[in-house]
C-alpha positions as CSV (number, residue, x, y, z in Angstrom):
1,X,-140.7,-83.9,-143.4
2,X,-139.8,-87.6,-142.2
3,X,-141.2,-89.5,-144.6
4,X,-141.6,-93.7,-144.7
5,X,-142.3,-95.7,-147.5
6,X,-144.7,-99.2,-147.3
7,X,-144.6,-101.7,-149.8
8,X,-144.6,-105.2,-150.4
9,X,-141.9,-106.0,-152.4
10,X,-139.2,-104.7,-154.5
11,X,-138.7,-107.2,-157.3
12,X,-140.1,-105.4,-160.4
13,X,-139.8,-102.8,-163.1
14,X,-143.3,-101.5,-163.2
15,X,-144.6,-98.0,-162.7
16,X,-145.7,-98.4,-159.2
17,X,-141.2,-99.2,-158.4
18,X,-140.6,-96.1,-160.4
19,X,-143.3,-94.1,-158.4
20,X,-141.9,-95.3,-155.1
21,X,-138.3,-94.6,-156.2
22,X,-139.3,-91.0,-157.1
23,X,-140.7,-90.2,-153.9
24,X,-138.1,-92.0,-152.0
25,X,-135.3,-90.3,-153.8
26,X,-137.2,-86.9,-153.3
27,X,-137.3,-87.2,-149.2
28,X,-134.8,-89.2,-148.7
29,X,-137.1,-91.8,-147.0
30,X,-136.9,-95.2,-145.6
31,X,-138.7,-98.0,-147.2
32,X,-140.0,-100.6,-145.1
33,X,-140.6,-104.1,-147.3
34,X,-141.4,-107.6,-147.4
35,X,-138.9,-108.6,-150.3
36,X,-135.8,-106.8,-152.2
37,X,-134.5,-108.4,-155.3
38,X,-131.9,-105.6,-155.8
39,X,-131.2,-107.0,-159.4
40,X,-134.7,-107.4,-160.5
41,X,-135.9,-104.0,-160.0
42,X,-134.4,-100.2,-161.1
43,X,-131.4,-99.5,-160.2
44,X,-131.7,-96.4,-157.9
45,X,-133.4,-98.4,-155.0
46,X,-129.8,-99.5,-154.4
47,X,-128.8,-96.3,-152.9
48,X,-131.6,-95.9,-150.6
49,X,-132.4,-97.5,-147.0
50,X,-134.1,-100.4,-147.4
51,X,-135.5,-102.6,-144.6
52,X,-136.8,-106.1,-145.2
53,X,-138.5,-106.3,-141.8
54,X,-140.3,-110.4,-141.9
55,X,-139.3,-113.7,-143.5
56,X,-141.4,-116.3,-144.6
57,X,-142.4,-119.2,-142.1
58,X,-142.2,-122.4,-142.4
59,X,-146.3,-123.1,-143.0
60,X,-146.4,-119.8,-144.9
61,X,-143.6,-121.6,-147.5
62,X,-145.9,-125.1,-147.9
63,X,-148.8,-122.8,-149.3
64,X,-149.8,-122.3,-152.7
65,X,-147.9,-119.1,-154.0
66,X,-150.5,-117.1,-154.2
67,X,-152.0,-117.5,-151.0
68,X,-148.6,-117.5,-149.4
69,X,-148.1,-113.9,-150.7
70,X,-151.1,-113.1,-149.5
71,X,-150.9,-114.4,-146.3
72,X,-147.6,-113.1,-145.6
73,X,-148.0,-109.8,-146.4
74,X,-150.8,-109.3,-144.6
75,X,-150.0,-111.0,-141.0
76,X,-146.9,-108.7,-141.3
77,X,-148.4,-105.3,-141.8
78,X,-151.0,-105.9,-139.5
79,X,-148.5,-106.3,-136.8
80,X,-146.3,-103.8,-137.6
81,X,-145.1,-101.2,-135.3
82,X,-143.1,-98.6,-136.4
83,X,-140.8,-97.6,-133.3
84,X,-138.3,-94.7,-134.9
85,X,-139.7,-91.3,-135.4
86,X,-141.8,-89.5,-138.5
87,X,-143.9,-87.4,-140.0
88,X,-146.1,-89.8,-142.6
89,X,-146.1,-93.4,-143.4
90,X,-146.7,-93.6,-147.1
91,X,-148.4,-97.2,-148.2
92,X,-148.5,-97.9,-151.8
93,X,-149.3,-101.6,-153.2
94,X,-152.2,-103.3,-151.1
95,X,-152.1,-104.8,-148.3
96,X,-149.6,-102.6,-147.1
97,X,-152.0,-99.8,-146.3
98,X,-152.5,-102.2,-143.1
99,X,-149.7,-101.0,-141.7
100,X,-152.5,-98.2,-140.9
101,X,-153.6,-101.0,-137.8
102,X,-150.7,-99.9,-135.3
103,X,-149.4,-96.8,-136.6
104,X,-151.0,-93.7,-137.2
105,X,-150.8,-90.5,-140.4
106,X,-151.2,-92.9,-143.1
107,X,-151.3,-91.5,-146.5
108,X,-152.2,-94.6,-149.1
109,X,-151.0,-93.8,-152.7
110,X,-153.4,-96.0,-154.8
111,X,-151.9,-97.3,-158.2
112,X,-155.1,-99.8,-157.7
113,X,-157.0,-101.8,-155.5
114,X,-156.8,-105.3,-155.5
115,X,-158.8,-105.8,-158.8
116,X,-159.0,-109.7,-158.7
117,X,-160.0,-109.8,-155.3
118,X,-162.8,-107.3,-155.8
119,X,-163.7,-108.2,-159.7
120,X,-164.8,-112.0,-160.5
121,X,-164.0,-111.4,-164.1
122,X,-160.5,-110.6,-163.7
123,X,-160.1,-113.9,-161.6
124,X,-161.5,-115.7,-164.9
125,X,-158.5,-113.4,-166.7
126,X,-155.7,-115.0,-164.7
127,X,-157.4,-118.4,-165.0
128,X,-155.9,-120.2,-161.6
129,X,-156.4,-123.8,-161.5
130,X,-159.3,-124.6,-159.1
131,X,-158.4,-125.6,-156.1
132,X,-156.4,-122.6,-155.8
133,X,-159.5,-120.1,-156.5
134,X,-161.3,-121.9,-154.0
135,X,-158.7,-121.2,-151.2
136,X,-157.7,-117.6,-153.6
137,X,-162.1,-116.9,-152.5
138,X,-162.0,-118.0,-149.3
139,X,-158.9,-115.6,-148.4
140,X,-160.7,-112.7,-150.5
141,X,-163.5,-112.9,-148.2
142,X,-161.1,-112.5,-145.3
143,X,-159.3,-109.7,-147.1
144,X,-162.0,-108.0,-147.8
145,X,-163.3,-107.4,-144.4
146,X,-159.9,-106.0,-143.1
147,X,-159.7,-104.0,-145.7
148,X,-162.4,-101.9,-145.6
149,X,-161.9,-101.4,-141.7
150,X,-157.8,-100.2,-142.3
151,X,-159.0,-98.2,-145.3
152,X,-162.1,-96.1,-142.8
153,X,-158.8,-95.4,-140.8
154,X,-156.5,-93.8,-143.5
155,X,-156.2,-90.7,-142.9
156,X,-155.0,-89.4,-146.2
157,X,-155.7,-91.5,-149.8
158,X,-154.0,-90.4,-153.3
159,X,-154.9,-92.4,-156.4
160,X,-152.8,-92.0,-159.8
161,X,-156.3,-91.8,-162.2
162,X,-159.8,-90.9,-162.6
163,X,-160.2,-94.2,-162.7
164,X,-158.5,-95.6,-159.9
165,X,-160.7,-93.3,-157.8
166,X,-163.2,-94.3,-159.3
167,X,-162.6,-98.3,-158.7
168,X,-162.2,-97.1,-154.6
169,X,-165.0,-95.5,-154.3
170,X,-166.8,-98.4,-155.9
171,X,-165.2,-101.4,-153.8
172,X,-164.0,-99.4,-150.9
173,X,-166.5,-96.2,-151.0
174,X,-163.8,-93.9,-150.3
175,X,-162.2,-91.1,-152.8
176,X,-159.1,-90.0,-153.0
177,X,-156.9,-86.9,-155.0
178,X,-155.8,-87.8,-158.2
179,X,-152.0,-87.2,-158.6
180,X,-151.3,-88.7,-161.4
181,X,-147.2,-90.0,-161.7
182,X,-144.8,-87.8,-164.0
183,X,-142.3,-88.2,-166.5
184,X,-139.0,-87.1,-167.0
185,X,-138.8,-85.9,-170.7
186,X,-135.4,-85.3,-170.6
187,X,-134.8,-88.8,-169.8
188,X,-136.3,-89.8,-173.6
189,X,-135.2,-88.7,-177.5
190,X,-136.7,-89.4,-181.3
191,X,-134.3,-91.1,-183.1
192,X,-136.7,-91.8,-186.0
193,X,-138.8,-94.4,-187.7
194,X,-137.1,-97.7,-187.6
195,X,-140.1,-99.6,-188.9
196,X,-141.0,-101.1,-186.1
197,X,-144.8,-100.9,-183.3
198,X,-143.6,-101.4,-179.8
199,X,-145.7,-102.6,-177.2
200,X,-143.9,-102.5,-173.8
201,X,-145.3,-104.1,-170.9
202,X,-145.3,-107.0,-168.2
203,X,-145.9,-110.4,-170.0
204,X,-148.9,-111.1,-167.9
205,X,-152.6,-111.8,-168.8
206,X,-153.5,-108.8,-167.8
207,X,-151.6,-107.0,-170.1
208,X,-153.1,-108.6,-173.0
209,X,-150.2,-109.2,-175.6
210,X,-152.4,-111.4,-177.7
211,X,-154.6,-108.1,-179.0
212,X,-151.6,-106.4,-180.4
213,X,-150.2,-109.5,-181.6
214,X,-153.6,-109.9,-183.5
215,X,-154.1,-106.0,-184.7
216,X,-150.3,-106.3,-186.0
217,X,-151.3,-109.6,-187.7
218,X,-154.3,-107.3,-189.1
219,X,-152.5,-104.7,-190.1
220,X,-149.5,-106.6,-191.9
221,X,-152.2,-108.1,-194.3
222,X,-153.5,-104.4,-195.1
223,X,-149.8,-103.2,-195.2
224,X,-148.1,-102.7,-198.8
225,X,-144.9,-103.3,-196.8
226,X,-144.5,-106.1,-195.1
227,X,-141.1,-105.2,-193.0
228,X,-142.9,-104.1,-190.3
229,X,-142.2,-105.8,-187.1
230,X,-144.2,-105.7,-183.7
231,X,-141.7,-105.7,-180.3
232,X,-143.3,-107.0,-177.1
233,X,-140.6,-105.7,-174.7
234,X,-140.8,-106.1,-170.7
235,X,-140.7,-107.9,-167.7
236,X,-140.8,-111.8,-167.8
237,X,-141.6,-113.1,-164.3
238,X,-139.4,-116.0,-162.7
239,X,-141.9,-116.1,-159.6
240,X,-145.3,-117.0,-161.2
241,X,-146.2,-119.9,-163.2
242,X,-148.7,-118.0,-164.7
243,X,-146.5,-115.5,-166.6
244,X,-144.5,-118.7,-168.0
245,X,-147.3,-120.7,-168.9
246,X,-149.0,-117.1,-170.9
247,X,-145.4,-116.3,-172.5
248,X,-145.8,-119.6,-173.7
249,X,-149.0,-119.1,-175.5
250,X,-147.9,-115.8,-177.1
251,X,-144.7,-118.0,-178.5
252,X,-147.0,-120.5,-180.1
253,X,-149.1,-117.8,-181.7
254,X,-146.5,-118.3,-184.6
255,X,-147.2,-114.8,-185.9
256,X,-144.8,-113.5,-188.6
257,X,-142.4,-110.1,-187.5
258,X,-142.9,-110.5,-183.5
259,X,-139.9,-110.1,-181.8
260,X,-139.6,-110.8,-177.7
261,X,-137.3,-108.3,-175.7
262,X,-137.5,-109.6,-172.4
263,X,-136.3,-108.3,-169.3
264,X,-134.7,-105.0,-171.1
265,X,-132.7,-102.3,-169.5
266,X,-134.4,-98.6,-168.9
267,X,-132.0,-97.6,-171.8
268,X,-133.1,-100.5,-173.8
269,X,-136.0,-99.6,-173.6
270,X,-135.6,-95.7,-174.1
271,X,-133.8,-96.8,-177.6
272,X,-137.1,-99.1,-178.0
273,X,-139.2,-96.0,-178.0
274,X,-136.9,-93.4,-179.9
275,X,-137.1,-95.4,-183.0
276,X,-140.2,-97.2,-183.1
277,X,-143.4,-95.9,-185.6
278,X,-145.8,-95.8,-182.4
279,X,-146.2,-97.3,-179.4
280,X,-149.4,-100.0,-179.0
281,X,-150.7,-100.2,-175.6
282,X,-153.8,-103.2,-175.2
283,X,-154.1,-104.6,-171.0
284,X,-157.2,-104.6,-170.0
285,X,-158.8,-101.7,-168.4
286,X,-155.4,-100.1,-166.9
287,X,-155.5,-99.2,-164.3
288,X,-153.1,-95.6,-164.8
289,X,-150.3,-96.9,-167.4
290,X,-147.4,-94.9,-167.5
291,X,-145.9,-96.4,-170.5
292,X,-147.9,-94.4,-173.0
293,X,-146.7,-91.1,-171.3
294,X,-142.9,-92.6,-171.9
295,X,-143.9,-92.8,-175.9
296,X,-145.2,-89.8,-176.0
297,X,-142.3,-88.0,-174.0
298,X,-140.3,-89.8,-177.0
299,X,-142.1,-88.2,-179.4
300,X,-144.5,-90.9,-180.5
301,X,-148.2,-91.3,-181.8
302,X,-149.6,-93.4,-179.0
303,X,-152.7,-96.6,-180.3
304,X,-154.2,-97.6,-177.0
305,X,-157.2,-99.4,-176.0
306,X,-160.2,-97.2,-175.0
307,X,-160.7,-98.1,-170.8
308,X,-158.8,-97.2,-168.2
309,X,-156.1,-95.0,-167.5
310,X,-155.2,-94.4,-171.4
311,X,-158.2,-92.6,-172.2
312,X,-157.7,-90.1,-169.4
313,X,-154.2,-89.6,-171.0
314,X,-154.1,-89.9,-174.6
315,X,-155.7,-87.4,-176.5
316,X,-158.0,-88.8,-179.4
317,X,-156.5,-87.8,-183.0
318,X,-153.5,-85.8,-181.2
319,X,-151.1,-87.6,-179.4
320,X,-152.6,-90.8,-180.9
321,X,-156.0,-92.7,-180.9
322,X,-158.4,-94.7,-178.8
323,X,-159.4,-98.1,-180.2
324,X,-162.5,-100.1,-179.3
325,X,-161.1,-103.7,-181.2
326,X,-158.6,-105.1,-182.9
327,X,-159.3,-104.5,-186.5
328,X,-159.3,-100.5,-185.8
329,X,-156.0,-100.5,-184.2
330,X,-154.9,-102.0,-187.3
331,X,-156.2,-99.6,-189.1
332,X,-154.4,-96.9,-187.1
333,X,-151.2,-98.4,-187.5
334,X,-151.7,-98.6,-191.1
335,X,-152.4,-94.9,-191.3
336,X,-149.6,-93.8,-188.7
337,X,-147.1,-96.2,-191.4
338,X,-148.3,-94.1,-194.4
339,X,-148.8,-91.1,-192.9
340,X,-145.3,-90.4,-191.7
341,X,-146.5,-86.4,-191.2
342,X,-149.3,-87.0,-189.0
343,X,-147.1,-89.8,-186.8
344,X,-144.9,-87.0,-186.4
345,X,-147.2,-84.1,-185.5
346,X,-148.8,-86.4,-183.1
347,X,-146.0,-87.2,-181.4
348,X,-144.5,-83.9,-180.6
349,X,-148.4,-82.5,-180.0
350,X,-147.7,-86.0,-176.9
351,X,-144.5,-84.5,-175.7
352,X,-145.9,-81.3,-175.2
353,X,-149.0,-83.1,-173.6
354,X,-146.7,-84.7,-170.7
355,X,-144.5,-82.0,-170.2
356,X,-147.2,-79.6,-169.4
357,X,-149.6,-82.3,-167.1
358,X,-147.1,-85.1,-166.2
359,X,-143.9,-83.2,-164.9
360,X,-142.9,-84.8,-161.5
361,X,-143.1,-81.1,-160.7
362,X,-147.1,-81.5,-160.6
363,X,-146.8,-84.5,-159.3
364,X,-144.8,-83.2,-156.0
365,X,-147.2,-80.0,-155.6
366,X,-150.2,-82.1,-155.0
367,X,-148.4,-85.0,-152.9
368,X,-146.5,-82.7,-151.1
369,X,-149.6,-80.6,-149.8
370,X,-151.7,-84.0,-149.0
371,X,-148.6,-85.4,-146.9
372,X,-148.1,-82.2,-145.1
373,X,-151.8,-82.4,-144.3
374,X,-151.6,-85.5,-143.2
375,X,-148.6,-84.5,-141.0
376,X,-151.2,-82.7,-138.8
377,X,-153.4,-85.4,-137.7
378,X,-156.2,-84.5,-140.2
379,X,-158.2,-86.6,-142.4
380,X,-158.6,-85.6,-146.3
């Protein structure tokens, strides 16, 4: 099966690039994309064919950043026509599902819909200044209306969580299959307690550092021992003020034992997981989140907020727990410090969890039959 791959850029380490690199990798497909940063994203996209098929104009450049992005990736997959042969076009991040206007056998992988455009509250979350959410509205409004036309078109939809779906159906009144995204246990180890809670994530808003900078700050008080340090490992963001200006705030936060990895290397961050006490996990209302399956294919007791994606994942009391504030995930870390035993049963009760649910095994079965339906002409 001739399969090609949509998406709007290439310029990060989340788990929407690892996703798209697994199904690439897996049929040899072509990914068609609006920006490539080969250094700022994994390292296997490197080896595949990758066409950046539009530059920026000259207005598109004078526009706030934001609305540039928008515009641009929108004006392009609307007009694009696929000329060489294939089976299924496979969209992933929004809006390049539009490429669903002039080509046909669309199958849309949803790791989310555009949450700020549809949610008002996550807009107050990224906190843009105004004039920017008055022109960020006015294209929403725009956005929306296409969007629900291309999406009636698609004539297959996959969503990586319950509550992904659930977001579509709600904004966009169409369902999808869940095929959640796998994990490659091989790929991870236990090297032990180094006496440390990682939290591994983008620096972004959204991903809510400040709560497990808080529940650490909570639990070092309760804490006979007071080595413990909290890593905030991931992605800093060149591109966006906003990440800048939020990294910024979690520096002057001052809090005693945080340490910053930035920008660490997938076997950075495999070492991060081998040897931490458990992995924290606190954005808001995740969408999926992969990371926790990482921990817990390393072996580790997973403390996650309880929304989203994590609470379809993580297993209350046996790969880890679900937390509804700050002063109970300190209490769970404080319990998973002196209760060495239980960290440990927990975390080999998480590997077993992802290699029996999250294999990329599963996750080919259930993509592979959709995109072979799709293949036909039919409409899930």
């Amino acid at each position: 099966m001739k399969l090609l791959i949509m998406q709007h850029n290439l310029n990060e380490r989340g788990g929407a690039e690892r996703v798209i690199l697994k199904i690439a990798q897996h049929y040899d497909a072509k990914i068609y994309t609006l920006g490539y940063e080969p250094d700022s994203t994994f390292e296997g996209f490197k080896a595949l064919d990758i066409e950046v098929f539009a530059k920026r104009g000259v207005l598109n450049r004078a526009m706030p950043q934001v609305i540039a992005n928008g515009v641009h990736y929108g004006t392009n997959f609307l007009r694009l026509k696929v000329r060489e042969d294939y089976d299924v076009i496979n969209a992933h991040m929004s809006p390049s599902e539009w490429s669903r206007n002039k080509n046909e056998r669309v199958l849309w992988y949803v790791h989310t819909p555009p949450r700020e455009i549809f949610d008002p509250g996550i807009g107050a979350v990224r906190k843009r200044p105004a004039h920017e959410r008055l022109a960020y509205d006015a294209l929403s409004l725009f956005y929306r209306r296409i969007e629900s036309s291309m999406v009636n078109r698609i004539e297959g939809i996959a969503t990586n969580s319950a509550t992904t779906n659930k977001r579509l159906k709600k904004y966009l009144h169409r369902s999808g299959t869940v095929i959640s995204p796998g994990v490659d246990c091989k790929d991870f180890r236990n090297d032990g307690d180094g006496k440390y809670f990682i939290y591994h994530s983008r620096i972004d808003r959204m991903k809510r550092q400040e709560y497990a900078i808080s529940a650490f700050e909570q639990f070092l008080r309760l804490s006979k021992d007071k080595d413990y340090k909290l890593i905030l490992s991931g992605t800093l963001s060149k591109r966006y003020r906003s990440s800048a200006e939020y990294y910024d705030t979690l520096k002057a936060m001052h809090a005693r034992n945080v340490v910053f990895k930035l920008n660490p290397s997938d076997a950075q961050v495999r070492s991060l997981y081998a040897n931490c006490t458990a992995l924290l996990f606190t954005p808001i209302n995740e969408d999926f989140g992969i990371v926790p399956l990482e921990a817990m294919a390393s072996s580790k007791a997973v403390i996650a907020v309880n929304e989203g994606g994590p609470s379809e994942t993580v297993l209350q009391g046996k790969t880890g727990f679900l937390v509804d504030s700050q002063s109970e995930m300190a209490r769970k870390m404080l319990f998973l410090a002196e209760h060495r035993s239980a960290a440990e049963e927990m975390g080999r009760q998480g590997r077993h969890r992802v290699e029996q649910a999250y294999s990329w095994g599963n996750f080919f079965r259930g993509f592979d039959a959709l995109a072979r339906n799709v293949a036909k002409g039919n409409r899930d």
